[in-house]
PyMOL Python script that loads the backbone (N, CA, C, O; Angstrom):
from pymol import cmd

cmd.read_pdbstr("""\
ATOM      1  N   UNK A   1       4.393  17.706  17.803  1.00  0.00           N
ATOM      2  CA  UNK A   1       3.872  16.611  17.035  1.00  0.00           C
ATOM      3  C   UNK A   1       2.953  17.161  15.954  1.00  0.00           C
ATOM      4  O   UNK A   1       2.195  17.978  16.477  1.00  0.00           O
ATOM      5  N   UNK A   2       2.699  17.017  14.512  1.00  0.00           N
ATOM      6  CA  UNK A   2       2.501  17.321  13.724  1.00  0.00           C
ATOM      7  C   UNK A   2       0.681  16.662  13.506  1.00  0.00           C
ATOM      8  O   UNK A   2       0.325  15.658  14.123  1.00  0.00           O
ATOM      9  N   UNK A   3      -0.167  17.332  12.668  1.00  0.00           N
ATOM     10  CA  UNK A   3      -1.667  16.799  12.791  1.00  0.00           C
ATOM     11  C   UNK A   3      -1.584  15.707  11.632  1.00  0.00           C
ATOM     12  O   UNK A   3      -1.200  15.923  10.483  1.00  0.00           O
ATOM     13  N   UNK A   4      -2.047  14.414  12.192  1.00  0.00           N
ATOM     14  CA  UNK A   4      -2.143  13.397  10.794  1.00  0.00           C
ATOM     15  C   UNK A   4      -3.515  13.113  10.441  1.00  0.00           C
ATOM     16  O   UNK A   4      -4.431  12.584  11.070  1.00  0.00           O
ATOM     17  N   UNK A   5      -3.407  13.708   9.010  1.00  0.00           N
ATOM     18  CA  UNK A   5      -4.417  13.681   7.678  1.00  0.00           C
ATOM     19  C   UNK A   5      -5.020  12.679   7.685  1.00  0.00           C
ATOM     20  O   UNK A   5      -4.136  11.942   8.124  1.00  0.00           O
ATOM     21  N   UNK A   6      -6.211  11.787   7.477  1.00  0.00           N
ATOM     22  CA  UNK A   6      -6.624  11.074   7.125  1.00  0.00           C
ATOM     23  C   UNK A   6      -7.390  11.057   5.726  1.00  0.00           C
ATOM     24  O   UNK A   6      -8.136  12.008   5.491  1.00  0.00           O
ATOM     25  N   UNK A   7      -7.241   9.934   4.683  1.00  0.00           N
ATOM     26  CA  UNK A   7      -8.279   9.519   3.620  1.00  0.00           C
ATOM     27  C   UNK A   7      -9.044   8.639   4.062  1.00  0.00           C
ATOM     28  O   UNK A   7      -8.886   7.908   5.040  1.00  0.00           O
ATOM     29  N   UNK A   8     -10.288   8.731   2.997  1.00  0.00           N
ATOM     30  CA  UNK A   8     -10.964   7.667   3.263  1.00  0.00           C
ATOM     31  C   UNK A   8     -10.887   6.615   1.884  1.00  0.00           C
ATOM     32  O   UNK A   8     -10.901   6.949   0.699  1.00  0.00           O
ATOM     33  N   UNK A   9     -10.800   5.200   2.485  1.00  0.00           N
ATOM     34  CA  UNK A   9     -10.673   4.570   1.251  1.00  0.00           C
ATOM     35  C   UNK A   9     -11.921   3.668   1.177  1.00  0.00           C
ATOM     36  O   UNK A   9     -12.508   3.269   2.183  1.00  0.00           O
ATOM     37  N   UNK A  10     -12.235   3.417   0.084  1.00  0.00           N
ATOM     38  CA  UNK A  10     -13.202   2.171  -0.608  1.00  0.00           C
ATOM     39  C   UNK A  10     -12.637   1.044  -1.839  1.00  0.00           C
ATOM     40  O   UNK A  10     -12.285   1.212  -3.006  1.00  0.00           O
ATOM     41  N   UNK A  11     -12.720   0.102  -1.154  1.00  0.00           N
ATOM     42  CA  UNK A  11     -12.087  -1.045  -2.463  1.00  0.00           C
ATOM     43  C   UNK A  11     -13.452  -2.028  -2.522  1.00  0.00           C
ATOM     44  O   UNK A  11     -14.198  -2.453  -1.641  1.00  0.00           O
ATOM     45  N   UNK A  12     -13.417  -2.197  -4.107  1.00  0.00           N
ATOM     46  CA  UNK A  12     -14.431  -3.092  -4.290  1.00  0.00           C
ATOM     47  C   UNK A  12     -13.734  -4.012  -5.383  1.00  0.00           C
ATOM     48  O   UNK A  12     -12.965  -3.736  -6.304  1.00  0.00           O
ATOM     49  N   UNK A  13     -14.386  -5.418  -4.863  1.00  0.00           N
ATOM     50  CA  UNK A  13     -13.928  -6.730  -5.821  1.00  0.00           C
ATOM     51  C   UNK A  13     -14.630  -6.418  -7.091  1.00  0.00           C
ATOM     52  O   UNK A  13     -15.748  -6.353  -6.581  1.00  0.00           O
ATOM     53  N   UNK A  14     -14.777  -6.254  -7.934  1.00  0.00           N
ATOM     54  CA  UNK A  14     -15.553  -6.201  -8.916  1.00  0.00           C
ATOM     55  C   UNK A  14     -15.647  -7.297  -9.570  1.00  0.00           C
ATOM     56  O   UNK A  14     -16.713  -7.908  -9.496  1.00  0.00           O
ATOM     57  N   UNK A  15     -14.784  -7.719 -10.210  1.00  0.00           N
ATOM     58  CA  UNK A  15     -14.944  -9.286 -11.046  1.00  0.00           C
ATOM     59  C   UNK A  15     -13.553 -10.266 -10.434  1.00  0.00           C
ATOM     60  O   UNK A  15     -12.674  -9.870  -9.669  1.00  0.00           O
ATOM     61  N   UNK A  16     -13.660 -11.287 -10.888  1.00  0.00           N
ATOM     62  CA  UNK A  16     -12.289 -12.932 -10.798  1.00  0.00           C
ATOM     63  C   UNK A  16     -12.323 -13.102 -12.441  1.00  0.00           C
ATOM     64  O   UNK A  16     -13.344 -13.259 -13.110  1.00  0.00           O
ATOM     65  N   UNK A  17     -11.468 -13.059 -12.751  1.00  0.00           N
ATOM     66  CA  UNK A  17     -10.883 -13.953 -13.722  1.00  0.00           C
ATOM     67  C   UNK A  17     -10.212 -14.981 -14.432  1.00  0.00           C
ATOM     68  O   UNK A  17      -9.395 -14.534 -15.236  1.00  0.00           O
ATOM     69  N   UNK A  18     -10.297 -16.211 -14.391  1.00  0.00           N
ATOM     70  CA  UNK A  18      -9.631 -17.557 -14.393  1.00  0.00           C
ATOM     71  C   UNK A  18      -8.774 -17.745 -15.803  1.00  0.00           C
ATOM     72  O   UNK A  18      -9.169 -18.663 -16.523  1.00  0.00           O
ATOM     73  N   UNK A  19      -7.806 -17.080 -16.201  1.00  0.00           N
ATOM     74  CA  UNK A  19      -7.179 -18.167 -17.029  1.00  0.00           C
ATOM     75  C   UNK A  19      -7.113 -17.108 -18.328  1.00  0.00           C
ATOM     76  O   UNK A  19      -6.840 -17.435 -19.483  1.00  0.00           O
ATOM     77  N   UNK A  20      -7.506 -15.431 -17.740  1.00  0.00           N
ATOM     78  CA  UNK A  20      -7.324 -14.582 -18.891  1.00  0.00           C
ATOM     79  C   UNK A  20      -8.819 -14.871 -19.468  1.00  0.00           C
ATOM     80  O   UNK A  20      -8.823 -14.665 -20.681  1.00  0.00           O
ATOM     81  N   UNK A  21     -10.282 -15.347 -18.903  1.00  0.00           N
ATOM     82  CA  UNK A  21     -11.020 -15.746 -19.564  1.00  0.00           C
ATOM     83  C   UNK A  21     -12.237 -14.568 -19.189  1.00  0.00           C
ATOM     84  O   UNK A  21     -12.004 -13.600 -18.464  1.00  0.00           O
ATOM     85  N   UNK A  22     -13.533 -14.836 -19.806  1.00  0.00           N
ATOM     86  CA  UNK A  22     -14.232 -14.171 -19.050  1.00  0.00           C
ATOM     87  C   UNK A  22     -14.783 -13.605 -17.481  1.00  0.00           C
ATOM     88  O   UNK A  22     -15.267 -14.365 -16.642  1.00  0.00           O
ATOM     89  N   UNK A  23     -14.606 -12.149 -17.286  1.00  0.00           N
ATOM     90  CA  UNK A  23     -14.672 -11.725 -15.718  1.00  0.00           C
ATOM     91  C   UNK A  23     -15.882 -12.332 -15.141  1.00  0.00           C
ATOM     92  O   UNK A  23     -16.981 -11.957 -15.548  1.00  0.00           O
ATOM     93  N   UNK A  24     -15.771 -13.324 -14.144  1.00  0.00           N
ATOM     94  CA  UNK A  24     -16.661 -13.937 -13.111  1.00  0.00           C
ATOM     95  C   UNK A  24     -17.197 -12.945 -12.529  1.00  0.00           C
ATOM     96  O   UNK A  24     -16.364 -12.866 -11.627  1.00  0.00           O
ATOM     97  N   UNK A  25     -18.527 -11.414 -12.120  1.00  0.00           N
ATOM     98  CA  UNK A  25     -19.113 -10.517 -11.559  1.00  0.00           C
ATOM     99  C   UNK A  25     -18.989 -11.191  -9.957  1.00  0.00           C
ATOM    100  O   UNK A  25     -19.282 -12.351  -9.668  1.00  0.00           O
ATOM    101  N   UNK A  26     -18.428 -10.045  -8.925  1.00  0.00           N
ATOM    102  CA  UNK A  26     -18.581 -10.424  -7.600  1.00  0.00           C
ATOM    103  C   UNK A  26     -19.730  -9.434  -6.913  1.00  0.00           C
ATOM    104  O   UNK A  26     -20.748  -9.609  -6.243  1.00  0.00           O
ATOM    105  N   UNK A  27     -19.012  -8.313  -7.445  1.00  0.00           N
ATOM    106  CA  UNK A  27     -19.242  -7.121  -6.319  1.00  0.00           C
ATOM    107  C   UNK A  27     -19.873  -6.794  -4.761  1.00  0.00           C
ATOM    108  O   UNK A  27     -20.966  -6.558  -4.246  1.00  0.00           O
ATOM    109  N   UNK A  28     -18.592  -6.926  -4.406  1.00  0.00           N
ATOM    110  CA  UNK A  28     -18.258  -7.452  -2.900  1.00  0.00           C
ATOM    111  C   UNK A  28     -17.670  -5.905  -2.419  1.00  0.00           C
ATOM    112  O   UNK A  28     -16.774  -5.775  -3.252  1.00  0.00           O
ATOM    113  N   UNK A  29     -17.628  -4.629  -1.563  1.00  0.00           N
ATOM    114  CA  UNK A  29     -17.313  -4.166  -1.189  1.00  0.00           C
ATOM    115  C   UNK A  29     -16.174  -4.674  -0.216  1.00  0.00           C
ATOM    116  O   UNK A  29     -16.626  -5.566   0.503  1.00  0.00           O
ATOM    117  N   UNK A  30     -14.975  -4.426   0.016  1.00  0.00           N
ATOM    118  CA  UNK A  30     -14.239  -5.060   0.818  1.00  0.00           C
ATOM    119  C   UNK A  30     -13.446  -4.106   1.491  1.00  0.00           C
ATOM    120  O   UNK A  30     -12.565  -4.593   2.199  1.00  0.00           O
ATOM    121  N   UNK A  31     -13.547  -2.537   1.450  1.00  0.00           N
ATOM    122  CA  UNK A  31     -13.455  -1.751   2.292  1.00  0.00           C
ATOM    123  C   UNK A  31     -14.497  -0.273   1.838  1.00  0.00           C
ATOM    124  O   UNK A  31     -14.498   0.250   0.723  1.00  0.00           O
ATOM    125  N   UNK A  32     -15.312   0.163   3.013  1.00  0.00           N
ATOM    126  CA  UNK A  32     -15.842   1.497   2.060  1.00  0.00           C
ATOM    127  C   UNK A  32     -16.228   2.593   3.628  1.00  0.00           C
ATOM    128  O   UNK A  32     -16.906   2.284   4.608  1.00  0.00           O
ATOM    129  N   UNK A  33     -15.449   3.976   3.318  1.00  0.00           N
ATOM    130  CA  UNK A  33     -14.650   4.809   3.630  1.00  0.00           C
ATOM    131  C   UNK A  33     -14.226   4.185   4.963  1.00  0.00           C
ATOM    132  O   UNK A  33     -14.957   4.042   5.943  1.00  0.00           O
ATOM    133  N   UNK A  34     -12.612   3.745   4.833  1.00  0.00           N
ATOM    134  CA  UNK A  34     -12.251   3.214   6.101  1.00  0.00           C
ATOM    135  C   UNK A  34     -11.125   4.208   6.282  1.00  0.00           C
ATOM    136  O   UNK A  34     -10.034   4.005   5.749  1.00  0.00           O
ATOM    137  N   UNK A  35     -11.347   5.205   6.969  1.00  0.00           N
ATOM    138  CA  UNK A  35      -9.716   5.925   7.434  1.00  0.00           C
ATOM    139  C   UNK A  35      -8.714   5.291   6.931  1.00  0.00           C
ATOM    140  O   UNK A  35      -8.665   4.062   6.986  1.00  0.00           O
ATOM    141  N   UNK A  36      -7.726   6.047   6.343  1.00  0.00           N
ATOM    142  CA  UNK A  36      -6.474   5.914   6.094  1.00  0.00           C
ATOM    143  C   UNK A  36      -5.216   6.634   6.485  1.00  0.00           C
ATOM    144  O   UNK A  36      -4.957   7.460   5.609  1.00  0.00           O
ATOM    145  N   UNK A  37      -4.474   6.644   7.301  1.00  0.00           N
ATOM    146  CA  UNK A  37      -3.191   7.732   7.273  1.00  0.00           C
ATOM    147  C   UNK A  37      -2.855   8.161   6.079  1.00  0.00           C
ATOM    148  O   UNK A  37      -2.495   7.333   5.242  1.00  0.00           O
ATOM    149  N   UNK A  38      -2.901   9.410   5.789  1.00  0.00           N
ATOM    150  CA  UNK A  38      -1.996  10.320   4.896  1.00  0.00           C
ATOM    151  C   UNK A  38      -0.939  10.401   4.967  1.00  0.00           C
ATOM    152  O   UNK A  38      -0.484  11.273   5.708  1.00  0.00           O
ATOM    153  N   UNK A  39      -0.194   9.680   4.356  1.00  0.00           N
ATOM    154  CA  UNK A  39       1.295   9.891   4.347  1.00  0.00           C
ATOM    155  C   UNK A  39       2.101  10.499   3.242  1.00  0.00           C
ATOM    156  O   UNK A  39       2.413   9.745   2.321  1.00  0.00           O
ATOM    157  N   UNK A  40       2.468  11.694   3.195  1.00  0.00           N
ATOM    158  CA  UNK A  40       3.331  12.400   2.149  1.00  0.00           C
ATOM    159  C   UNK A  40       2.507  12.649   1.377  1.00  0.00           C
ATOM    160  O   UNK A  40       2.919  13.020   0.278  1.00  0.00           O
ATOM    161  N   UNK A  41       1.258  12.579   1.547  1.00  0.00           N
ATOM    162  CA  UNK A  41       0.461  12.673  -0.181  1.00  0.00           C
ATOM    163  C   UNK A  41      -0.061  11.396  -0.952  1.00  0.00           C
ATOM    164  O   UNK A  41      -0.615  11.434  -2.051  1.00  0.00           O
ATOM    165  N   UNK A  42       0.266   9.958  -0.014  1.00  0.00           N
ATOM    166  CA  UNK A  42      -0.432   8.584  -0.110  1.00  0.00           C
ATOM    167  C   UNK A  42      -0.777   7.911   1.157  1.00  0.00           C
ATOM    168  O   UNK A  42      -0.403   8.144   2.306  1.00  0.00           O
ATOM    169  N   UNK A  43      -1.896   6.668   0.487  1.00  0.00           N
ATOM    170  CA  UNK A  43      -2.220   5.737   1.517  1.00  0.00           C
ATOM    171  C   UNK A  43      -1.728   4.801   0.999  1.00  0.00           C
ATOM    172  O   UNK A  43      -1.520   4.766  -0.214  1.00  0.00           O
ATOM    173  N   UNK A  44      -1.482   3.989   1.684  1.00  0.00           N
ATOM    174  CA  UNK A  44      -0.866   2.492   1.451  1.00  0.00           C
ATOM    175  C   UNK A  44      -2.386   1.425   2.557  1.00  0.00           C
ATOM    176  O   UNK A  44      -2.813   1.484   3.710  1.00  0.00           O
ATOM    177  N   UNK A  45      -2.680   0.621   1.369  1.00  0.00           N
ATOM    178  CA  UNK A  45      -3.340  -0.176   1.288  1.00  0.00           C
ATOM    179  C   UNK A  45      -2.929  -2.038   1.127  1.00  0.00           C
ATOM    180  O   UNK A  45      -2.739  -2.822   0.198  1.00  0.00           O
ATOM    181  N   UNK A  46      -2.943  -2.078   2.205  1.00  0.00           N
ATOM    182  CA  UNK A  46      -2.421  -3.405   2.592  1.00  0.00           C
ATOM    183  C   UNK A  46      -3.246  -4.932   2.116  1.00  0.00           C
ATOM    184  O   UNK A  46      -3.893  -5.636   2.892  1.00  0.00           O
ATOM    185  N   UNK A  47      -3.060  -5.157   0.891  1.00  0.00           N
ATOM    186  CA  UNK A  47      -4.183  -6.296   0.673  1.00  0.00           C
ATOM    187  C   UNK A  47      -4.077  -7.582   1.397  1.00  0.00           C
ATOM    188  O   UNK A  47      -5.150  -8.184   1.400  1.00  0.00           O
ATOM    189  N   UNK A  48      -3.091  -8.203   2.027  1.00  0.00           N
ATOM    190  CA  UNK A  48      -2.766  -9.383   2.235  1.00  0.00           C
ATOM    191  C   UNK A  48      -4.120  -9.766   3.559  1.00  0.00           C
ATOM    192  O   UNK A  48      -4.813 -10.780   3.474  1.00  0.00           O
ATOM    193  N   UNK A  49      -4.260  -8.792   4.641  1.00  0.00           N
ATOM    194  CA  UNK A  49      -5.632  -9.259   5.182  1.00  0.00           C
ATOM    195  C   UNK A  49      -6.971  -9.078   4.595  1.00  0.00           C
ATOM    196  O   UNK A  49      -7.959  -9.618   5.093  1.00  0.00           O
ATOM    197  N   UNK A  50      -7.043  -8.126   3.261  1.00  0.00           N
ATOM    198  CA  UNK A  50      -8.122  -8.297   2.207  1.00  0.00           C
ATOM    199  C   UNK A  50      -8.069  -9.566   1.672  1.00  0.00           C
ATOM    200  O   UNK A  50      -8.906 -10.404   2.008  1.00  0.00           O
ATOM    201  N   UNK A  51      -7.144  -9.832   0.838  1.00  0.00           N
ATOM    202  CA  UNK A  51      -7.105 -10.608   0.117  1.00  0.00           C
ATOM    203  C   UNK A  51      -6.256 -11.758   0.229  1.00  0.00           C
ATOM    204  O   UNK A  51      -6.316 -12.492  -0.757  1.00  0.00           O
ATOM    205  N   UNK A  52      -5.342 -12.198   1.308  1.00  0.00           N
ATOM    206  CA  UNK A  52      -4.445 -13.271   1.013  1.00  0.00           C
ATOM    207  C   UNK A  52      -3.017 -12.951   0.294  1.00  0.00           C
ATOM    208  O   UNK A  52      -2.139 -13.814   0.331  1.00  0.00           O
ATOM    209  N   UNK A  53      -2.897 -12.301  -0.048  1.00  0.00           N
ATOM    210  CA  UNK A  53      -2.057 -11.533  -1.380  1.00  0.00           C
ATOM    211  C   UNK A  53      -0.606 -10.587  -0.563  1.00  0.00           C
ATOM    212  O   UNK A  53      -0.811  -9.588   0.126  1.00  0.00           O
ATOM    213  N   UNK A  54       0.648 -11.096  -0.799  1.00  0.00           N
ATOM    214  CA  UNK A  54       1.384 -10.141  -0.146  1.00  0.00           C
ATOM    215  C   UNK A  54       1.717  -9.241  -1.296  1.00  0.00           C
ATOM    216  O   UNK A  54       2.687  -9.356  -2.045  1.00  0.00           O
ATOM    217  N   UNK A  55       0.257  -7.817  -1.351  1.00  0.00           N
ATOM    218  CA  UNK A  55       0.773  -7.082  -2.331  1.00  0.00           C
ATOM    219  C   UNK A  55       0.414  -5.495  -1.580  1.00  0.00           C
ATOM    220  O   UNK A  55      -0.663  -5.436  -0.987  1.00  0.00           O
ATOM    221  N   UNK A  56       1.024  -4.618  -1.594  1.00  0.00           N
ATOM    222  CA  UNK A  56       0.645  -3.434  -1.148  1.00  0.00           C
ATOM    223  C   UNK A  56       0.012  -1.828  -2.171  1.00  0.00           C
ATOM    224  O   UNK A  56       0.897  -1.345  -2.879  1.00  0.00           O
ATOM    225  N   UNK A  57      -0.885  -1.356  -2.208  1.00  0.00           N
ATOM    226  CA  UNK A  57      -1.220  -0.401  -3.162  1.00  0.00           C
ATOM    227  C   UNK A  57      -0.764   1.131  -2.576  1.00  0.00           C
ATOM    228  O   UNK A  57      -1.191   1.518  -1.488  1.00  0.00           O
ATOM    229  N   UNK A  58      -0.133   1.708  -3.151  1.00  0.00           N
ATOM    230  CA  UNK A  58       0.251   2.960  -2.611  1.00  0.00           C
ATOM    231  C   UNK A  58      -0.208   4.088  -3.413  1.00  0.00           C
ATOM    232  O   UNK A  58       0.467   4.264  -4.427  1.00  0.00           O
ATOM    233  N   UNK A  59      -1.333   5.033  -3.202  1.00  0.00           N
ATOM    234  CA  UNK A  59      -2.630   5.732  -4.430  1.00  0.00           C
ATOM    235  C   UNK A  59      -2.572   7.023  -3.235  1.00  0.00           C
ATOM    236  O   UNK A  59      -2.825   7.111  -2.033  1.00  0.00           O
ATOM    237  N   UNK A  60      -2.103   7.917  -4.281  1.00  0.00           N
ATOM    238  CA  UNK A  60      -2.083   9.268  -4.503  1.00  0.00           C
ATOM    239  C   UNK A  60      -3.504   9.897  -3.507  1.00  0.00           C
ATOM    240  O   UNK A  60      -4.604   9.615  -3.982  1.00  0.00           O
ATOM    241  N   UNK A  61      -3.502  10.526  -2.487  1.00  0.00           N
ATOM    242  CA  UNK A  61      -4.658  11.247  -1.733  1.00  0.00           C
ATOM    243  C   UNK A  61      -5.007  12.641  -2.315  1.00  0.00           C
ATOM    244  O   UNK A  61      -4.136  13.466  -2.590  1.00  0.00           O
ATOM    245  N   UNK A  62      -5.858  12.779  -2.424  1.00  0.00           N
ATOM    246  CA  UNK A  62      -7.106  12.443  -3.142  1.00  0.00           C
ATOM    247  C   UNK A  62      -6.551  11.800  -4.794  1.00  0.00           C
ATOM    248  O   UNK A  62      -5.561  12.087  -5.466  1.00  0.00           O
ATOM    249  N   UNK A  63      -7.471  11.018  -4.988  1.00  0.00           N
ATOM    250  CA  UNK A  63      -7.030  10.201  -6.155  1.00  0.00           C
ATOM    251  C   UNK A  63      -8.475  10.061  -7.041  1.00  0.00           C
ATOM    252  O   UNK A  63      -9.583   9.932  -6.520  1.00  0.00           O
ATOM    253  N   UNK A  64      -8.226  10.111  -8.403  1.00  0.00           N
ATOM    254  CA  UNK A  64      -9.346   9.636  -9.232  1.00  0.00           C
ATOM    255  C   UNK A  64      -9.752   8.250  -8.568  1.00  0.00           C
ATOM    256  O   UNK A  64      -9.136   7.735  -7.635  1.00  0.00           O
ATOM    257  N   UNK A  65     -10.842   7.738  -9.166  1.00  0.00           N
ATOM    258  CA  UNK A  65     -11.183   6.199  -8.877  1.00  0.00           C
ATOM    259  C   UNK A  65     -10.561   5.637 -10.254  1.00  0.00           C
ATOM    260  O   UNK A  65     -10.580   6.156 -11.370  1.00  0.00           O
ATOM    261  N   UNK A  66     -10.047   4.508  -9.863  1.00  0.00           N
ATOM    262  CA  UNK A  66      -9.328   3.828 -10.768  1.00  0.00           C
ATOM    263  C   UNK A  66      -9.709   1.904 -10.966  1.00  0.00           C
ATOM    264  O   UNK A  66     -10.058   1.251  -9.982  1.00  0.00           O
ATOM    265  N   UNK A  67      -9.617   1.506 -11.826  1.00  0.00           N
ATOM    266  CA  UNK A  67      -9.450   0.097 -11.584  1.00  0.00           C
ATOM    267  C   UNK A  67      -7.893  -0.617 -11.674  1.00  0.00           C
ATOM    268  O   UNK A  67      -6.959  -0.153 -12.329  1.00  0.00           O
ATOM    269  N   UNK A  68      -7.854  -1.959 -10.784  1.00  0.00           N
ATOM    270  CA  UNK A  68      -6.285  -2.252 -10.824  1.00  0.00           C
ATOM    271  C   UNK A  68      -6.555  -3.959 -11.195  1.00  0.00           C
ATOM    272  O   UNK A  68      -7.678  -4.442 -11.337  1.00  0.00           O
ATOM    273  N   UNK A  69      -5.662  -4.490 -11.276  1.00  0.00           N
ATOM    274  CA  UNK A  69      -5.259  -6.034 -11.343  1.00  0.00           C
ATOM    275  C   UNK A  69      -4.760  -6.647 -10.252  1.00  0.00           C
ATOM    276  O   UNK A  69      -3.799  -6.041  -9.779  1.00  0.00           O
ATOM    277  N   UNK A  70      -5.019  -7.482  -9.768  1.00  0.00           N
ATOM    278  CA  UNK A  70      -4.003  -8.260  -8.839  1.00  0.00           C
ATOM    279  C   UNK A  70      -4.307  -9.692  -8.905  1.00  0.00           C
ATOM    280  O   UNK A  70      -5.401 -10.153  -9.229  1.00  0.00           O
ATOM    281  N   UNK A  71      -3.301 -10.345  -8.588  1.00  0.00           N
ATOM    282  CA  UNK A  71      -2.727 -12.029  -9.494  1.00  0.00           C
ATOM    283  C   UNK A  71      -3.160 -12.318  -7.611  1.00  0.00           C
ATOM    284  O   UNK A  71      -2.650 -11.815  -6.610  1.00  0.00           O
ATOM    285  N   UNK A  72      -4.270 -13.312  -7.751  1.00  0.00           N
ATOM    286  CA  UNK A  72      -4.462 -13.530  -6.318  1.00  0.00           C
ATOM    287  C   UNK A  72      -3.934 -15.302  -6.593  1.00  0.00           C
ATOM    288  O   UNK A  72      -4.229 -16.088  -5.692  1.00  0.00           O
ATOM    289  N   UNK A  73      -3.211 -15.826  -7.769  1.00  0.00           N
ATOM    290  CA  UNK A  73      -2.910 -16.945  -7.922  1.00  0.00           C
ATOM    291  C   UNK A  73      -2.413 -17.330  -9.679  1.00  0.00           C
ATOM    292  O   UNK A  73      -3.174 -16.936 -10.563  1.00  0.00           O
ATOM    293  N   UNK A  74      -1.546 -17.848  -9.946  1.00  0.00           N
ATOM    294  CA  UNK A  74      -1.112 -18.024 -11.363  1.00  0.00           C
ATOM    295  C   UNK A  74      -1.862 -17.879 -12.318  1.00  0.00           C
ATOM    296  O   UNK A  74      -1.528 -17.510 -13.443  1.00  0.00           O
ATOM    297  N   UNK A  75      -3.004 -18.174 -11.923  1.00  0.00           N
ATOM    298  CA  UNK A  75      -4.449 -18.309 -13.359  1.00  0.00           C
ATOM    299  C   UNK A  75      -5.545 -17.562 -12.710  1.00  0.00           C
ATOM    300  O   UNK A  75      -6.423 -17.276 -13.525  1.00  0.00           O
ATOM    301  N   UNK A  76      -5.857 -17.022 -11.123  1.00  0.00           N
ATOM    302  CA  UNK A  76      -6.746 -16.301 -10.804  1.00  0.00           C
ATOM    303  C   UNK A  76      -6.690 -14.669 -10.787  1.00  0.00           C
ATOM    304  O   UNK A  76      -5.899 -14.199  -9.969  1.00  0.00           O
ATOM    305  N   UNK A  77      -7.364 -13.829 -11.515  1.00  0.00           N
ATOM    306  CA  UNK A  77      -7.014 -12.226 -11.003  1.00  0.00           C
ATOM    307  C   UNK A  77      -8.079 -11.496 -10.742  1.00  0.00           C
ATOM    308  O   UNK A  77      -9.076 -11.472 -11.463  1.00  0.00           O
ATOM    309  N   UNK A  78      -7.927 -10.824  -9.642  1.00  0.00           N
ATOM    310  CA  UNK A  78      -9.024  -9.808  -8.778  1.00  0.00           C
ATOM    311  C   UNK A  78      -8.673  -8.563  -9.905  1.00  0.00           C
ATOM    312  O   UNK A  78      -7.690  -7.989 -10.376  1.00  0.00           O
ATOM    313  N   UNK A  79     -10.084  -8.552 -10.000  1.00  0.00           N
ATOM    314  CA  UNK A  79     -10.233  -6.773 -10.945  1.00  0.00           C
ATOM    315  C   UNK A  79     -10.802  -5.964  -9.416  1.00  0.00           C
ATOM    316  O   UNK A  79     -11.647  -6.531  -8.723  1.00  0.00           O
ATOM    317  N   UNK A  80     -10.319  -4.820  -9.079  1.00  0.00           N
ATOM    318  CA  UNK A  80     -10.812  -4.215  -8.291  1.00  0.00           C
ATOM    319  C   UNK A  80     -10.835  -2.555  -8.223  1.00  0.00           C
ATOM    320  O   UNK A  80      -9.867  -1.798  -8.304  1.00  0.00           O
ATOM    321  N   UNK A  81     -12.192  -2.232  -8.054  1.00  0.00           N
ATOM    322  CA  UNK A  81     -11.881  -0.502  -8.174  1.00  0.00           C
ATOM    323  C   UNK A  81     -11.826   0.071  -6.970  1.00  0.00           C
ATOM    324  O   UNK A  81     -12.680  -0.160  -6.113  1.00  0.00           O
ATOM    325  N   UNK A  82     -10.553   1.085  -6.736  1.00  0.00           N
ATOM    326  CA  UNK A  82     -10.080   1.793  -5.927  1.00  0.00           C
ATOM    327  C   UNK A  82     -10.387   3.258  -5.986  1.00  0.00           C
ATOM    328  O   UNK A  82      -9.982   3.998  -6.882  1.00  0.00           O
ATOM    329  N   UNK A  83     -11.431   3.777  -4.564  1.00  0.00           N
ATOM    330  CA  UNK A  83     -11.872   5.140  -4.212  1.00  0.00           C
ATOM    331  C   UNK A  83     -10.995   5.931  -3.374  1.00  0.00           C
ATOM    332  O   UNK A  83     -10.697   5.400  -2.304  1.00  0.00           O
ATOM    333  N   UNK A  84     -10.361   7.435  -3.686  1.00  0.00           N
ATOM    334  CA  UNK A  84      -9.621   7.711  -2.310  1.00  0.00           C
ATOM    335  C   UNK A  84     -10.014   8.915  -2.402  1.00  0.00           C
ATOM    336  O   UNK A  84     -10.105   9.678  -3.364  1.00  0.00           O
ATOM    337  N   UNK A  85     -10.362   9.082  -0.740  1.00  0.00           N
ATOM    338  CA  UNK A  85     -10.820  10.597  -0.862  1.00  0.00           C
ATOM    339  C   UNK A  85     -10.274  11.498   0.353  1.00  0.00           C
ATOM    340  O   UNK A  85      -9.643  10.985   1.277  1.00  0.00           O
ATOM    341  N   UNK A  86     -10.508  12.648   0.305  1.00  0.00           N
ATOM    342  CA  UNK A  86      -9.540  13.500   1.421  1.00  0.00           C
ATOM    343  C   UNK A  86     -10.819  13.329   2.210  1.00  0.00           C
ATOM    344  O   UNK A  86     -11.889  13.538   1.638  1.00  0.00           O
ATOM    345  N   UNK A  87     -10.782  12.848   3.885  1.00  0.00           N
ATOM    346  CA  UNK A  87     -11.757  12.745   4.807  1.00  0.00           C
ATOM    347  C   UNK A  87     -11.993  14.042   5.200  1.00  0.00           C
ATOM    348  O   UNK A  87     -12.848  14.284   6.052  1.00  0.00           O
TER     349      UNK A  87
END
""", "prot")
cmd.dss("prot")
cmd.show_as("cartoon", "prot")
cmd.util.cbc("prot")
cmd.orient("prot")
């Protein structure tokens, strides 16, 4: 049986946006360093018990920090920055 890698990840809400309009400020930590399996060289980050959202993020181990988009509803979008680090 082979040794499995772990990352650590951190996601933070940073802003909501309604309608393409100005970013609503949250900053809500909503994961920060939570083990991750290393798989092949990614983690897969499951938002739907974050967020409601059947969307999955799949980010490169070790990874720059990045910011992403996600449509948590036709006119609502989560800005959120994503940390990944080799544990």
């Amino acid at each position: 049986m082979g040794v499995i890698t772990t990352c650590l990840v951190t996601l933070t809400l940073g802003s909501l946006t309604v309608l393409d309009g100005v970013p609503i400020p949250v900053g809500v930590e909503l994961l920060t360093n939570v083990p991750f399996p290393n798989i092949g060289g990614n983690v897969e980050i499951d938002l739907e018990p974050l967020l409601g959202v059947d969307e999955t993020l799949i980010v490169p181990c070790p990874s720059v920090d990045f910011e992403t988009q996600v449509a948590l509803s036709p006119i609502i979008t989560a800005n959120l920055t994503v940390q990944v680090a080799e544990a």
